[in-house]
C-alpha positions in Angstrom: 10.3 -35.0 69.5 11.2 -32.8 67.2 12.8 -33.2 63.4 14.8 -29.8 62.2 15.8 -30.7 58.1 18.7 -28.8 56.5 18.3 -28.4 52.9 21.4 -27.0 50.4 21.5 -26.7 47.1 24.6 -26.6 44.9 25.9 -23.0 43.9 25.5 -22.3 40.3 27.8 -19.1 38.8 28.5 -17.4 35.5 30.8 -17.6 32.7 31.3 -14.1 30.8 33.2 -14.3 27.9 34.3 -10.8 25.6 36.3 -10.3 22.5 39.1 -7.9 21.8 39.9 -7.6 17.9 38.0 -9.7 15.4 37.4 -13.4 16.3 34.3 -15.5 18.6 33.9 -17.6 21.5 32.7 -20.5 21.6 32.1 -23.2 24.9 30.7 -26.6 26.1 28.1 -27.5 27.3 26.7 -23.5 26.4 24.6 -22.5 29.0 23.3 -19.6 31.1 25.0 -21.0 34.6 27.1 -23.7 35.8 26.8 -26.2 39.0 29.8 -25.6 41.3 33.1 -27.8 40.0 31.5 -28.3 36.6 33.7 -28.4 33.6 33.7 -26.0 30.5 35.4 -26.0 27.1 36.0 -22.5 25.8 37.4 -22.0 22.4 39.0 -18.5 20.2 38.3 -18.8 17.2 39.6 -15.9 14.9 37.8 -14.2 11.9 39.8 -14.7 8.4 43.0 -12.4 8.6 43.5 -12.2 12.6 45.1 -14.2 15.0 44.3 -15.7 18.8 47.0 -13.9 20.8 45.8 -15.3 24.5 43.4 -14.8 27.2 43.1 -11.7 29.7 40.8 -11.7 32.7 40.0 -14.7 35.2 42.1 -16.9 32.8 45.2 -15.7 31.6 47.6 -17.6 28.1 47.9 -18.4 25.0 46.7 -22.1 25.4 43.6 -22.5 23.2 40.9 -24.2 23.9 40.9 -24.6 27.4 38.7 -26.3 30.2 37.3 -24.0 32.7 36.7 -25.3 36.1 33.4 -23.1 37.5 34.2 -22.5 41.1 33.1 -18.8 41.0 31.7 -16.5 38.5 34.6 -16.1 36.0 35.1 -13.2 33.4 37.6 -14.1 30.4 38.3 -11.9 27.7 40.1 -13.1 24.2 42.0 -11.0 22.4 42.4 -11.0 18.3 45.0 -9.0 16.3 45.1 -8.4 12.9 47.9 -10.5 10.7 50.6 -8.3 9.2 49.6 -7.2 5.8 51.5 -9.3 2.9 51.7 -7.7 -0.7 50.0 -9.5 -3.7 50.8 -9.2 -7.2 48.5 -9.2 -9.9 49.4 -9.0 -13.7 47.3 -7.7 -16.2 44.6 -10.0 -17.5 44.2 -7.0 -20.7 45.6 -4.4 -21.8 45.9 -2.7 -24.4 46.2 1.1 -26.1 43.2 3.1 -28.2 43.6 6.2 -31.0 41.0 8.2 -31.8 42.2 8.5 -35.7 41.9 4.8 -36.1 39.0 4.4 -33.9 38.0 1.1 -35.3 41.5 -0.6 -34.7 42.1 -2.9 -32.2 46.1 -2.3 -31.5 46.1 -5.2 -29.1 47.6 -6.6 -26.0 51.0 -5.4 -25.2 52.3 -9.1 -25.0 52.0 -8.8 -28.8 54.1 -5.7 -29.3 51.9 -3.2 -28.7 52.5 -0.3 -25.7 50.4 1.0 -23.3 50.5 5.3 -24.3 49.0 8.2 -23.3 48.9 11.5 -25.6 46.6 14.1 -26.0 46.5 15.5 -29.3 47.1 14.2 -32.8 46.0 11.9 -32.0 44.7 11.0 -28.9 45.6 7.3 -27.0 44.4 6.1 -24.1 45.4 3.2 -22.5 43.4 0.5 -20.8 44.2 -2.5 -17.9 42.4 -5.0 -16.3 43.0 -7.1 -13.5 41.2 -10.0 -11.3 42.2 -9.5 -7.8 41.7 -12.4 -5.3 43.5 -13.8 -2.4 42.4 -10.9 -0.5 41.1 -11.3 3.1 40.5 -8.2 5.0 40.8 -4.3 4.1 43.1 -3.3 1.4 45.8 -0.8 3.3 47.4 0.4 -0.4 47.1 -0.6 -3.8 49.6 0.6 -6.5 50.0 0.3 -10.2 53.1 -0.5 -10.9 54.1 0.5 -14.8 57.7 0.5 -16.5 58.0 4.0 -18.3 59.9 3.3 -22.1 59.8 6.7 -22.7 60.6 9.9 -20.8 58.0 12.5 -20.6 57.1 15.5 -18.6 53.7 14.3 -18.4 53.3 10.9 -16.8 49.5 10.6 -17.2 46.8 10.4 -15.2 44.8 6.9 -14.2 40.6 6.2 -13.7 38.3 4.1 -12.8 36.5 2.6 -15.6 34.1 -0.3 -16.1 34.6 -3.7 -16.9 32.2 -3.5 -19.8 32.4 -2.1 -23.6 31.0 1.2 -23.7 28.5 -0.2 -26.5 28.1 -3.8 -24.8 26.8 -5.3 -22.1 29.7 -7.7 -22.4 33.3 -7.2 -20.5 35.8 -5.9 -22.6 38.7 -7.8 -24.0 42.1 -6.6 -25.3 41.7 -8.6 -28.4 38.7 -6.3 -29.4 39.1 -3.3 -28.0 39.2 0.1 -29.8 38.9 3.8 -29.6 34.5 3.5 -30.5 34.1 0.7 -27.9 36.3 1.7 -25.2 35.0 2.3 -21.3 34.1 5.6 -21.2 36.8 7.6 -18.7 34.8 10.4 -16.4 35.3 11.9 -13.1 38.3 13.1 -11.2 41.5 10.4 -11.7 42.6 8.0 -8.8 46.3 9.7 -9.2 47.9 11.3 -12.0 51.9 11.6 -12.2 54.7 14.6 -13.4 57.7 14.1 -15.4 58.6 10.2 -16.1 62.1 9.3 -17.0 63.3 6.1 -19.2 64.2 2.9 -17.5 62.3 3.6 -14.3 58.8 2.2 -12.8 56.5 4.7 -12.4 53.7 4.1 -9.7 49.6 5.5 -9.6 47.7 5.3 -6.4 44.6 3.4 -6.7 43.7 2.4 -3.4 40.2 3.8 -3.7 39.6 1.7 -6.4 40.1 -1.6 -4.8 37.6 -2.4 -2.1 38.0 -6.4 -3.1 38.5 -9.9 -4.6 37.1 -9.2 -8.4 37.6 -7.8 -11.3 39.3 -4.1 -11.7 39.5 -1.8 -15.0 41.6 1.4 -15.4 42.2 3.6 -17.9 45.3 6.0 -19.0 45.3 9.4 -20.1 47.2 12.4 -20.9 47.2 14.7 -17.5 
């Protein structure tokens, strides 16, 4: 007599999950390999500022999650793309104009009366802005200040980057104290700088170099 045993054992295969754009994927139970038939939850997940726009691959939708049935190795792919950009606002937190021949004088903020100017000689003003930017949740695409011109001008001014801090003072600078002796020092080349300005019309600097986040952002105004 003779006894002849047949042994099987269940297939096991692979689940391969990629990304397009900027997101994750996540599944249940996570493991290496799956028994034939057994069931898998597989969620897309998108960073902050994307969007889950459907599955590519072995599996192909929108529907999200969804259960995986393993009968096979399976390849799945979920693709990510980036919202549409929307436009924030932000208003001045300070501002407020300096003169070197009053260099002690604080003029104030221009909710008071006072106007942000630019001149170069006799005497000099600069002009000074800060914002807090937030909201913000990928890459800034363009960043403008936005100023209404009161007066026409062939020279529009040029606009820097400046600190948040007095130039004598570890402390941030306000509008209520700000003067010609204590102002953030202006250096380098400008962000933008601007021609003739006419009355009645908003003039616009490029500072998209400036902005690389949520926080706070200081800019000075000078003569070009």
């Amino acid at each position: 007599n003779k006894t002849v045993t047949a042994t099987f054992t269940i297939n096991t295969y692979t689940l391969i999950t990629a990304v397009v754009g900027s997101g994750t994927v996540g599944r249940v139970p996570g493991q290496a390999t799956y028994d034939h038939g057994a069931s898998v939850d597989v969620t897309a997940t998108p960073d902050a500022g994307w969007s889950f726009t459907g599955w590519s691959g072995d599996t192909v939708g929108a529907e999200n999650p969804i259960t995986i049935v393993m009968v096979g190795d399976r390849n799945i792919t979920a693709t990510f793309t980036l919202d549409a950009p929307s436009a924030l606002t932000f208003l001045s937190i300070h501002d407020g104009p300096v003169q070197s021949d009053n260099p002690n004088t604080t003029y104030g903020p221009t909710g008071s009366g006072a106007q942000l100017r630019v001149r170069s000689l006799n005497p000099t003003v600069h002009s000074y802005l800060k914002f807090e930017v937030a909201g913000l949740t990928h890459s800034v695409q363009s960043a403008m200040l936005r100023l209404f011109c009161a007066d026409s001008s062939v020279d529009g001014g040029a606009v820097y980057r400046v600190s948040n801090h007095y130039s004598d003072a570890d402390s941030a600078w306000r509008e209520d104290s700000l003067t010609w002796n204590n102002a953030p020092a202006i250096h380098g080349p400008p962000l933008d700088q601007v021609a003739a300005v006419h009355a009645g019309n908003w003039v616009e600097f490029d500072v998209t170099a400036a902005i690389t986040g949520n926080g706070i952002h200081s800019f000075a105004l000078t003569s070009a």
